[in-house]
TINU-150157 format. One line per field, with one value per residue (C-alpha): residue number from 1; residue in one letter; x, y, z; chain. Coordinates in steps of 0.5 Angstrom, whole numbers, plus 500, padded with zeros to 3 digits. Example, Ala and Ser with C-alpha at 12.3 -4.5 7.8 and 13.67 -1.06 7.14 Angstrom:
2
seq c(1|2)
type c(A|S)
c1 c(525|527)
c2 c(491|498)
c3 c(516|514)
mol c(A|A)
//
This chain:
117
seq c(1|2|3|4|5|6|7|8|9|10|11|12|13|14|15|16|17|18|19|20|21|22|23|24|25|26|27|28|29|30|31|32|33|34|35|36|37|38|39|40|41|42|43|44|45|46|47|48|49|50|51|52|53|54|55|56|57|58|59|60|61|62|63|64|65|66|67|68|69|70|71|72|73|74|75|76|77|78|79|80|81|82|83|84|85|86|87|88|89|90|91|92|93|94|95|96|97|98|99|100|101|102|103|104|105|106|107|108|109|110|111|112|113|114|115|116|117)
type c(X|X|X|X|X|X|X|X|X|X|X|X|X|X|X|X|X|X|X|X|X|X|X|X|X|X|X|X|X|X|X|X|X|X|X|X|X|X|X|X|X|X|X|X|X|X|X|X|X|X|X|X|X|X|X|X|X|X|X|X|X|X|X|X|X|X|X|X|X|X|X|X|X|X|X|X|X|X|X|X|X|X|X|X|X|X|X|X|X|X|X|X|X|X|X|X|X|X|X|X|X|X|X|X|X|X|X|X|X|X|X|X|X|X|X|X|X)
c1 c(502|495|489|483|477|475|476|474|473|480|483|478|479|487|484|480|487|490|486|486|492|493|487|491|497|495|500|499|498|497|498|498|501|499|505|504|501|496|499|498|503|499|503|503|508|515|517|522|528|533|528|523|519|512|507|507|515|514|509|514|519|516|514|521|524|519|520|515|518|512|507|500|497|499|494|495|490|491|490|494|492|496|501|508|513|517|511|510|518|518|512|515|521|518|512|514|511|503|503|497|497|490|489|484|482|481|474|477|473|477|481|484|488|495|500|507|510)
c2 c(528|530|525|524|519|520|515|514|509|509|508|503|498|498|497|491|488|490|485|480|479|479|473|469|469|468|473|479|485|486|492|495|501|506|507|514|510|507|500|497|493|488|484|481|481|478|473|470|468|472|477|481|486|489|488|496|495|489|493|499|495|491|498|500|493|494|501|506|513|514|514|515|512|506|502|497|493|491|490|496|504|507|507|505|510|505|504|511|513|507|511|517|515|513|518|524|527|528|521|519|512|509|504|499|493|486|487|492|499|505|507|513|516|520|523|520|525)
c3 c(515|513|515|511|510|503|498|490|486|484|491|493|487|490|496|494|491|498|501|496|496|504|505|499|501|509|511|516|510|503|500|492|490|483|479|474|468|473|473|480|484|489|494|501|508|507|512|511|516|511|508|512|508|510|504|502|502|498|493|492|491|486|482|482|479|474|471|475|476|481|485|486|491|496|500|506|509|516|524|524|528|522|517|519|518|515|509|509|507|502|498|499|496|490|490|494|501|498|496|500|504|505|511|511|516|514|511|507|511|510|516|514|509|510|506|505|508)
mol c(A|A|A|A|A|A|A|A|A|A|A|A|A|A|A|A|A|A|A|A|A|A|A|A|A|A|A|A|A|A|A|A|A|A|A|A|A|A|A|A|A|A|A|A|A|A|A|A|A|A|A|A|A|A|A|A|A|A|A|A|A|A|A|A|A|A|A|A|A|A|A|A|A|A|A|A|A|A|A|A|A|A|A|A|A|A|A|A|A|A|A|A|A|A|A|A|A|A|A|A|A|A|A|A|A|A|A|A|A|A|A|A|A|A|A|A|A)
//
């Protein structure tokens, strides 16, 4: 797992999604993930009582049902440290182990970048 702190612009409009999606929705994470083809997949935590999803797992698995072979990148906004191993295995799935995970905080400021693997 390699650690980075840069971002383009590319990375932080997912990360503005992310975080719009997380204040919307009043739920713990948001996240976004960019499929090969540059599309993007926005979703929250899913909480129900039958259903528990993070919202990078929900975003991941969003992307596969709609078609994506890929991905690009993957970000999360949250009050956590780090990436959960859970979040970086679903982007791994799809996207491979140098797949990079941006985390965020709740104001949208960059905390650290890993890779998937």
């Amino acid at each position: 797992m390699t650690q980075s702190t840069e971002i383009g612009p590319e990375d932080r409009k997912i990360i503005t999604l992310a975080r719009s999606a997380r204040a919307r929705n009043a739920v713990p994470e948001g996240a976004a993930v960019r499929d090969e083809t540059g599309r993007t997949y926005v979703a929250g935590t899913v909480g129900l009582n039958s259903l528990k999803l993070s919202a990078l797992q929900t975003a991941v698995a969003m992307a596969v049902a709609s078609g994506a072979k890929s991905l690009e990148a993957a970000a999360v906004v949250s009050d956590a440290a780090t990436p959960s191993d859970a979040d970086r295995a679903a982007v791994r799935d799809l996207g491979g182990p140098d797949t990079p995970v941006l985390l965020a905080g709740p104001d949208g400021t960059l905390k650290v970048t890993v890779t998937a693997g």
